[in-house]
C-alpha atoms as one frame of an Amber mdcrd trajectory, in Angstrom:
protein
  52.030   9.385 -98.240  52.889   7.702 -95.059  51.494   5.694 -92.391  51.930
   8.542 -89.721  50.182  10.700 -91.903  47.112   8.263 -92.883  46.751   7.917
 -89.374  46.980  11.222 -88.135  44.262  11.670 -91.008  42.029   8.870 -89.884
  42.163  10.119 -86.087  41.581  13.771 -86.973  38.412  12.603 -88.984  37.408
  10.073 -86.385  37.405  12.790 -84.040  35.614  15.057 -86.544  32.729  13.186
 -86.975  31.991  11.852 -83.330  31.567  15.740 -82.302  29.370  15.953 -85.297
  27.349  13.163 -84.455  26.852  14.258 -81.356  25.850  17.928 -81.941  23.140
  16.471 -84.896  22.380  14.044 -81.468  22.209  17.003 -78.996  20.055  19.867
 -81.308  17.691  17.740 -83.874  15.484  16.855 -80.964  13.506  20.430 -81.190
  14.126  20.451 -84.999  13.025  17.630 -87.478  16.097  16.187 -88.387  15.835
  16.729 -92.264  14.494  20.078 -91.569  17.826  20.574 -89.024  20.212  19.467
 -91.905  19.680  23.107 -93.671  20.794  24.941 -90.485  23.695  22.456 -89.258
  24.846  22.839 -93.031  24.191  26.727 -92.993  26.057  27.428 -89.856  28.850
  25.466 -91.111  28.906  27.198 -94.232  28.435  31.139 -92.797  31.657  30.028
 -90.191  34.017  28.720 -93.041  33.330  31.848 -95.024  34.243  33.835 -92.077
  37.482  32.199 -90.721  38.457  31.762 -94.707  38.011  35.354 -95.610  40.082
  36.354 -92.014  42.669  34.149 -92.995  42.743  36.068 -96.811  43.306  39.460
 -95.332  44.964  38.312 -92.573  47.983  37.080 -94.840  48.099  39.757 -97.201
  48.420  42.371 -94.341  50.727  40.239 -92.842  52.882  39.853 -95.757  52.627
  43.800 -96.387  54.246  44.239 -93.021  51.806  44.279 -90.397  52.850  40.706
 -88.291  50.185  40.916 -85.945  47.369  42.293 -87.896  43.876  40.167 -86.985
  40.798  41.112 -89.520  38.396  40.130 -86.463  39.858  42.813 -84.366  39.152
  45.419 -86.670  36.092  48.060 -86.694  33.463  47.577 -89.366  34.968  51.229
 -90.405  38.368  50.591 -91.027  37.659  47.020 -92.453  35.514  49.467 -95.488
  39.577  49.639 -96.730  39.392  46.185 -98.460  36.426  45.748 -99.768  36.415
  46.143-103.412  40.023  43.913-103.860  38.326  41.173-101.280  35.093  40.875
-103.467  36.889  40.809-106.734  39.129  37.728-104.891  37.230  35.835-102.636
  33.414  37.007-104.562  31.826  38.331-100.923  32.810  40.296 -98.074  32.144
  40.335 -94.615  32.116  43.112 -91.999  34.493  42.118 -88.818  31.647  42.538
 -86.635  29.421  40.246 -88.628  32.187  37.277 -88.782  31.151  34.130 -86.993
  33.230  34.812 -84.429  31.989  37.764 -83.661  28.774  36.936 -83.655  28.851
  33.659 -81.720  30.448  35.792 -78.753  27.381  38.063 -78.566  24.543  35.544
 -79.469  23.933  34.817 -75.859  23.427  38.430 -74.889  21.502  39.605 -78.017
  17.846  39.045 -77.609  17.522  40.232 -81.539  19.798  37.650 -82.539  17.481
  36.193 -85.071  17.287  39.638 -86.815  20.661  40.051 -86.694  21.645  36.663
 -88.398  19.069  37.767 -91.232  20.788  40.921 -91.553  24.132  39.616 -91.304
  23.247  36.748 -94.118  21.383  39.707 -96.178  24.891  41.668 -95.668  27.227
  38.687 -97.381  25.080  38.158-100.016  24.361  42.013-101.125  28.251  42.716
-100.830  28.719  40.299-104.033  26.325  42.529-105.896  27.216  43.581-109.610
  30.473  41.720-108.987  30.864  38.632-111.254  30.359  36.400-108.051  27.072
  37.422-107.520  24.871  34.511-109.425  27.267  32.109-107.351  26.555  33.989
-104.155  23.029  35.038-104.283  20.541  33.015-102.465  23.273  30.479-100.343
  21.154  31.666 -97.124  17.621  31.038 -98.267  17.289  27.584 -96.915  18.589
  28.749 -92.967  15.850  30.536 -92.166  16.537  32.186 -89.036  12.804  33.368
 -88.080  11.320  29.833 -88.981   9.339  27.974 -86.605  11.119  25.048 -87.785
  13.475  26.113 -85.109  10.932  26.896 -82.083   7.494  28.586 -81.797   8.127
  31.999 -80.276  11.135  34.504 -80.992  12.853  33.541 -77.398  12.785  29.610
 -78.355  14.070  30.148 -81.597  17.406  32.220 -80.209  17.449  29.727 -77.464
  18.369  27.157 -80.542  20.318  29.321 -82.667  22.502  30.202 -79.953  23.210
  26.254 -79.144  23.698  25.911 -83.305  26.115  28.776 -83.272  27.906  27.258
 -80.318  27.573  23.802 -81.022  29.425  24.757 -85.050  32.017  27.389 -83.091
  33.088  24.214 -80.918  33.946  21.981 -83.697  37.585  21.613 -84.043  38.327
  22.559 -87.605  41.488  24.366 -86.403  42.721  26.709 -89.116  42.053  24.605
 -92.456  45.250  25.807 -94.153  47.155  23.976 -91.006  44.768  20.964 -90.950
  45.997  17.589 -92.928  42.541  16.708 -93.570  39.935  19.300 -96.027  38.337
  19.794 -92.221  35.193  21.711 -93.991  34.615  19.768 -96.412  34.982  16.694
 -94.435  32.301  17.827 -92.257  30.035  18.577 -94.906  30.448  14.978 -96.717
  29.662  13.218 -93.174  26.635  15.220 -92.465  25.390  14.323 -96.014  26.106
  10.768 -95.753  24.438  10.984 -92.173  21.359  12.535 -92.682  20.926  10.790
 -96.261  21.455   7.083 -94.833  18.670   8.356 -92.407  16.362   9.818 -93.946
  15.645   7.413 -96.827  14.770   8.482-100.380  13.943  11.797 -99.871  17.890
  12.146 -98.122  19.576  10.161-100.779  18.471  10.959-103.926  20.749  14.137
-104.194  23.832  12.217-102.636  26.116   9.900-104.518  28.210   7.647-101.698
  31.563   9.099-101.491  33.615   5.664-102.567  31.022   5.208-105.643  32.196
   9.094-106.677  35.552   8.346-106.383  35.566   5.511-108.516  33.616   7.494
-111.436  36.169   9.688-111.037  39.005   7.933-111.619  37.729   6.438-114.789
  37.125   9.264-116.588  40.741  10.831-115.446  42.068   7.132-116.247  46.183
   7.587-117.773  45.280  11.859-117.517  47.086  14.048-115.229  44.654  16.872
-115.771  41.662  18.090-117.456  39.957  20.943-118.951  37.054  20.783-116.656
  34.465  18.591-115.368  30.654  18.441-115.363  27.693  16.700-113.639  24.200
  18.037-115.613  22.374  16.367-112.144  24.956  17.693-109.661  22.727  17.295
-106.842  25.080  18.538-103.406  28.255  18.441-105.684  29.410  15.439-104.306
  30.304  13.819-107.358  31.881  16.577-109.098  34.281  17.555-106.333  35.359
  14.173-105.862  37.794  15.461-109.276  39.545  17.581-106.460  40.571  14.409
-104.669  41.588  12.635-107.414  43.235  14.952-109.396  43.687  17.780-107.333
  41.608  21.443-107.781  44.646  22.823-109.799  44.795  20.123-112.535  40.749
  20.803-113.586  42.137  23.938-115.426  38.797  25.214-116.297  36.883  24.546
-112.984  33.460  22.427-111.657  30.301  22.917-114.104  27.209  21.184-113.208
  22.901  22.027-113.691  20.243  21.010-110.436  16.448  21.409-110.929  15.719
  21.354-107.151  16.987  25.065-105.356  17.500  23.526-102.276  20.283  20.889
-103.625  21.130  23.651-106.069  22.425  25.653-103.014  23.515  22.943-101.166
  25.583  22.272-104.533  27.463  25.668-104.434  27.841  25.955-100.060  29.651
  22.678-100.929  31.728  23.706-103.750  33.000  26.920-101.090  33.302  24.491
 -98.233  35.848  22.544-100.455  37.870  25.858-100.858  36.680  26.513-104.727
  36.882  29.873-105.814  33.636  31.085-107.220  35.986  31.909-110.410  36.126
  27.983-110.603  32.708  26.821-110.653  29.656  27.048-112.644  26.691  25.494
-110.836  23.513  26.385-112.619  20.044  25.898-111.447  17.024  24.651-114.221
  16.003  21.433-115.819  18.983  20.058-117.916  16.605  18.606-120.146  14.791
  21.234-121.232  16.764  24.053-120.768  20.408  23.049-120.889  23.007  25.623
-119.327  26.991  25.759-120.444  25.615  25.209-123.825  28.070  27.848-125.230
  30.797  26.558-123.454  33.992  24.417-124.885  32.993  20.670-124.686  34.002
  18.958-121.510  36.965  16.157-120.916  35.024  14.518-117.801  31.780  14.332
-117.139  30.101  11.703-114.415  26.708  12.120-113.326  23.959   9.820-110.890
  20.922  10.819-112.969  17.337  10.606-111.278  16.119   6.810-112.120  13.678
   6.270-115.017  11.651  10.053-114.235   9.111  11.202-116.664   9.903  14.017
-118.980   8.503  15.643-121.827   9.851  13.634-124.634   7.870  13.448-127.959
   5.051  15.647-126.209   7.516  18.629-127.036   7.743  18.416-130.476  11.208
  20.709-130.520  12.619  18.097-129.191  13.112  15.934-131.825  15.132  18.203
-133.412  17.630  19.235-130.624  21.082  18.852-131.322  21.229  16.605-128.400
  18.523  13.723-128.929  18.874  13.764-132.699  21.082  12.013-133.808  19.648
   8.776-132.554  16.165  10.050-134.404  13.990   8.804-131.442  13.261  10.440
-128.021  13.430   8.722-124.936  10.388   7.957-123.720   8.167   9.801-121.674
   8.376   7.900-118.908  11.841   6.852-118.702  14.344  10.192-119.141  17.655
   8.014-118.264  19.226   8.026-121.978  17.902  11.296-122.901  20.371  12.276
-119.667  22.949   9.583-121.961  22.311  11.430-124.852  22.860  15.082-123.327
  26.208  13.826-121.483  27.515  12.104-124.830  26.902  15.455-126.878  28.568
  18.033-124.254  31.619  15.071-124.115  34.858  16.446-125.814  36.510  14.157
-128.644  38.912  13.206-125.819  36.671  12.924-123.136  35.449  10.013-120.864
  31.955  10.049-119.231  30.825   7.771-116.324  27.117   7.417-115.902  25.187
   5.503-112.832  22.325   3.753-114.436  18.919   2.339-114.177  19.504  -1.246
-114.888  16.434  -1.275-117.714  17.944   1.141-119.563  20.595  -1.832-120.859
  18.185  -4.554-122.406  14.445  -2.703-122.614  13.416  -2.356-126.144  11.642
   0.204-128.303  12.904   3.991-128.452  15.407   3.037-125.803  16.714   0.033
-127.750  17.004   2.202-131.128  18.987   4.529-128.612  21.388   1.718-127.910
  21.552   0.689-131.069  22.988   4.242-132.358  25.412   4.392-129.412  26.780
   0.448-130.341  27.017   1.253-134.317  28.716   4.745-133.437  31.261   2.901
-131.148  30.566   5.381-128.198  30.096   2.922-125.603  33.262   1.786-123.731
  32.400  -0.323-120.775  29.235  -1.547-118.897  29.879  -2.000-115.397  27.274
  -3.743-113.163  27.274  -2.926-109.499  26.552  -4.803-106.528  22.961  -4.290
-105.257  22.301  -2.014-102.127  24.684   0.536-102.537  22.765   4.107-102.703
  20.994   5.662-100.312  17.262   5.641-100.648  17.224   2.143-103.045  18.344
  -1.333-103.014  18.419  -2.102-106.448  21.520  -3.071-108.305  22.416   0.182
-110.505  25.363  -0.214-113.422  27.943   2.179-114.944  27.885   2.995-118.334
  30.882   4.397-119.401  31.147   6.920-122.712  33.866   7.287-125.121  34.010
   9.589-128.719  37.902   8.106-129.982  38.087   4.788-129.304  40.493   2.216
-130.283  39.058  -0.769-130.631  35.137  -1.388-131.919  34.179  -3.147-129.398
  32.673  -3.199-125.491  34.173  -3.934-122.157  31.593  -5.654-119.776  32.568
  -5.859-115.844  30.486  -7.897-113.147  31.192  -6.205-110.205  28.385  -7.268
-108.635  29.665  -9.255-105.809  32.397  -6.847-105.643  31.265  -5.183-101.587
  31.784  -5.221 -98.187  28.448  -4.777 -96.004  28.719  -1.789 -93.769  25.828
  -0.746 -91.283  22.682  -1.627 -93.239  24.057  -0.606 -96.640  26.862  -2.612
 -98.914  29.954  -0.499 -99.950  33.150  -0.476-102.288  36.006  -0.843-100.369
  39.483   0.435-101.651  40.341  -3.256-102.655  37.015  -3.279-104.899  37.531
  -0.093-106.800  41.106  -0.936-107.600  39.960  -4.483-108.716  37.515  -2.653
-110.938  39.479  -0.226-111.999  42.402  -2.437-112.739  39.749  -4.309-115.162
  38.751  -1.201-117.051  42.493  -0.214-117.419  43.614  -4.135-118.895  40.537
  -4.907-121.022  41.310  -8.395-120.832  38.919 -11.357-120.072  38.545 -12.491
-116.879  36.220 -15.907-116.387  32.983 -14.240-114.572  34.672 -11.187-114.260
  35.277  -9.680-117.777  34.597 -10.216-121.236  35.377  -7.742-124.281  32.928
  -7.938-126.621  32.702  -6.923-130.290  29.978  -4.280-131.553  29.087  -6.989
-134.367  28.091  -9.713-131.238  25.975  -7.306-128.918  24.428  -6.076-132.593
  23.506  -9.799-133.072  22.182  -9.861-129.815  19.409  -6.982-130.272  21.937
  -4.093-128.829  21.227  -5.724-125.621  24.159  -4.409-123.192  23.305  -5.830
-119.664  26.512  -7.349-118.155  25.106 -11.106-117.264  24.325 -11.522-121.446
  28.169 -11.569-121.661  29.736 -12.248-118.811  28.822 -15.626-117.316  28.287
 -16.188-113.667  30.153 -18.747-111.482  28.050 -22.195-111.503  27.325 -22.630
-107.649  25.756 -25.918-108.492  26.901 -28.582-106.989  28.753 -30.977-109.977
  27.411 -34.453-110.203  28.804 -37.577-111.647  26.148 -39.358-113.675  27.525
 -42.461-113.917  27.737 -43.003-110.115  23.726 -41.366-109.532  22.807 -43.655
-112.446  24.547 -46.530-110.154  23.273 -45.171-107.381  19.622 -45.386-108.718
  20.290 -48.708-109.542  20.794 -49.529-106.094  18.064 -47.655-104.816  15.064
 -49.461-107.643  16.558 -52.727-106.552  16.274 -52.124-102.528  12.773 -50.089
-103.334  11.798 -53.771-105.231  13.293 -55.870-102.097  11.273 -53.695 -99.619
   8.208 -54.267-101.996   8.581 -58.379-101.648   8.808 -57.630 -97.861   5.964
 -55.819 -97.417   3.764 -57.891 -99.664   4.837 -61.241 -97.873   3.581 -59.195
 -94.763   0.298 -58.307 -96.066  -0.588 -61.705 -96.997   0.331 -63.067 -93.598
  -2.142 -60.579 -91.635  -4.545 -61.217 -94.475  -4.099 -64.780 -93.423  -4.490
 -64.306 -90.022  -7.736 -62.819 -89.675  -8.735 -65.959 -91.998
């Protein structure tokens, strides 16, 4: 890629998310900001369905024949043509006169417009039923709830702001996204995510992975592949993770499409507005709502070749209080549950068994999970003997939203090579941005680079064999291998022993001073 075009890039994004900050700026004041998230992200969503299922018929028509055909133009009756084809292709369907477009013209002048957002929303979602989009369609509206008072007190205040929304998303220059060199949608999305989730502390973050820690997940599990079958994230949160694949890889090299499981509807739709906003056909993902835990989905499904996932930290879950459990495919083959109040390597365990033979998983840890002992040590223990463990990676501290602690990678492998464990430090490996520390491009290639080699580096990288960390109590926390740079200053003994030397003999001379002194006042007063 070029220079020109990295540039172009940057400024188009620059500008991007200035007008975004400002609009979050100009409208949050009469909504709570987390609150205002749902309808900045809804709007955004409802306009990139419209101008992407235009520019679908649109091109067809065109290409039939018709060079100036424009869906928007059209009556709601003659539009009825399409329907069935456009719902079997794109999963929904929308009415010309209920497109964004179309509405955002008329919002001013319709003193019903809250009613007729709800019945335009009601409209998209019903035109996906008994179609096979319509468990990835159903529900996407539920969290922009036009006749909240959220958004003002009385009917008139609340169009007041909905009209400023609609306007405020219509003005945003995402040109035509086939045209624009940057995902100009999904963009968008991302920045509002990172924005509102940097400021609105752990309630914002804990459903957001930061976009440079996704990409690097990413590219180790893809690591020497130039496609996969299909990836999965069984705590998907907004997707962020999961579509960072379609970066990386590209959306036509995951053959099989995006599968991930949320237990909170609200990030659950969030997940699947963000898996349309990044142009996914809901043919290509599988985003299931429920508690992985419990009551796994894509269970039936083919095993998968990458899976990352940014479990919750140390949650409780039901463990051995369930006493089915025990015996789930899942948990036992390491013959112990996690405990009950620490679910991070019952998520381990549930990535490692949906991992295909081939497959590479990248997990964001707790740090305990590494060297605590009981059930969780017998975990570790069954995932050193069974060679399944690839690499330990410990990141720097201070770089999720929502928590300062230092989390670590642990990365999952069924075919390995070699029976041993790669251990990375990357703890120092940051630049501080804002109030947060980040991975710049230079850290997650020097990371990366270290995965890829699997050679020793001193306070940087040491491969380790299973026998050694099985000596060591199946402790796997990066600083038991990997030693850290002395930043104590080296002393020469022979010079402080000289030194002292000097120093009893001058303490002694000051001693016969101060005596001789002493017994000349004494004198005096004599």
């Amino acid at each position: 890629m070029s220079n020109t075009t990295n540039t172009t890039k940057e400024q188009e994004r620059s500008q991007l998310h200035s007008t975004i900050w400002r609009i979050a700026n100009d409208l949050r004041g009469s909504v709570d900001g987390w609150d205002f998230k749902q309808y900045v992200l809804g709007m955004l969503f409802y306009r990139f369905i419209s101008e992407n299922i235009t520019n679908h018929i649109n091109e067809q028509e065109r290409k039939a024949g018709d060079p100036n055909f424009d869906y928007a133009t059209l009556s709601d009756e003659k539009a009825e043509f399409g329907r069935l084809e456009t719902v079997n292709d794109k999963g929904f369907y929308i009415l010309p006169s209920e497109l964004f477009v179309n509405v955002q013209k008329r919002a001013k002048g319709d003193v019903d417009l809250n009613e007729t957002l709800s019945r335009v929303f009601h409209n998209i979602e019903a035109s996906a039923k008994g179609f096979d989009s319509e468990d990835d369609i159903k529900g996407l509206f539920d969290d922009l709830d036009v006749n909240s008072n959220k958004l003002g007190a009385s009917v008139t205040r609340r169009n007041e702001n909905l009209v400023k929304l609609l306007d405020a998303i219509g003005d945003l220059a995402l040109g035509n996204y086939s045209d624009n060199t940057i995902d100009a949608f999904g963009d968008a999305y991302e920045y509002l995510m990172t924005m509102y989730a940097s400021n609105a502390g752990k309630s914002g973050g804990e459903f957001f992975t930061p976009q440079e820690v996704s990409e690097l997940l990413a590219e180790i599990t893809v690591l020497g592949k130039k496609e996969v079958n299909k990836v999965y994230d069984p705590a998907c949160g907004s997707g962020s993770l999961l579509l960072k694949f379609a970066k990386v890889l590209g959306k036509d090299k995951v053959r099989q499409g995006f599968y991930g499981q949320e237990i909170n509807i609200t990030t659950y739709n969030l997940c699947r507005i963000n898996m349309f906003l990044h142009d996914i056909n809901f043919s290509n993902f599988s985003i299931a709502h429920g508690d992985t835990l419990i009551d796994p989905h894509h269970m039936d499904d083919e095993p998968f070749d990458a899976i990352v996932s940014n479990p919750p930290y140390s949650i409780k879950w039901e463990g051995d209080a369930n006493p089915l459990l025990i015996n789930d495919p899942r948990y036992s083959p390491a013959g112990v549950l996690a405990p009950k109040s620490k679910a991070d390597l019952a998520f381990t365990m549930h990535i490692l068994s949906w991992l295909s033979t081939t497959g590479t998983a990248a997990i964001v840890e707790f740090p305990g999970v590494l060297y605590r002992g009981g059930a969780e040590g017998k975990i570790r223990k069954y995932l050193i003997e069974n060679n399944f463990v690839d690499c330990v990676i410990q990141l720097p501290p201070d770089l999720f939203f929502g928590t300062s602690i230092a989390t670590c990678v642990i990365i999952l492998k069924k075919s390995k090579s070699e029976n041993s464990t790669l251990f990375i430090d990357a703890s120092k490996e940051f630049v501080r941005q804002g109030n947060k520390n980040k991975l710049s491009e230079e850290n997650r290639t020097k990371i990366l680079e270290a995965y890829s080699k699997r050679e020793d580096v001193e306070h940087f990288v040491k491969l380790v064999a299973n026998e050694q960390i099985a000596e060591n109590d199946y402790n796997i926390s990066v600083s038991s291998y990997v030693e850290q740079v002395d930043t104590r200053e080296v002393i020469d003994i022979v010079e402080l022993n000289a030194e002292i030397e000097k120093i009893v003999v001058r303490q002694s001379e000051l001693r016969t001073q101060i005596d001789a002194i002493v017994t000349d006042l004494e004198g005096a007063k004599k």
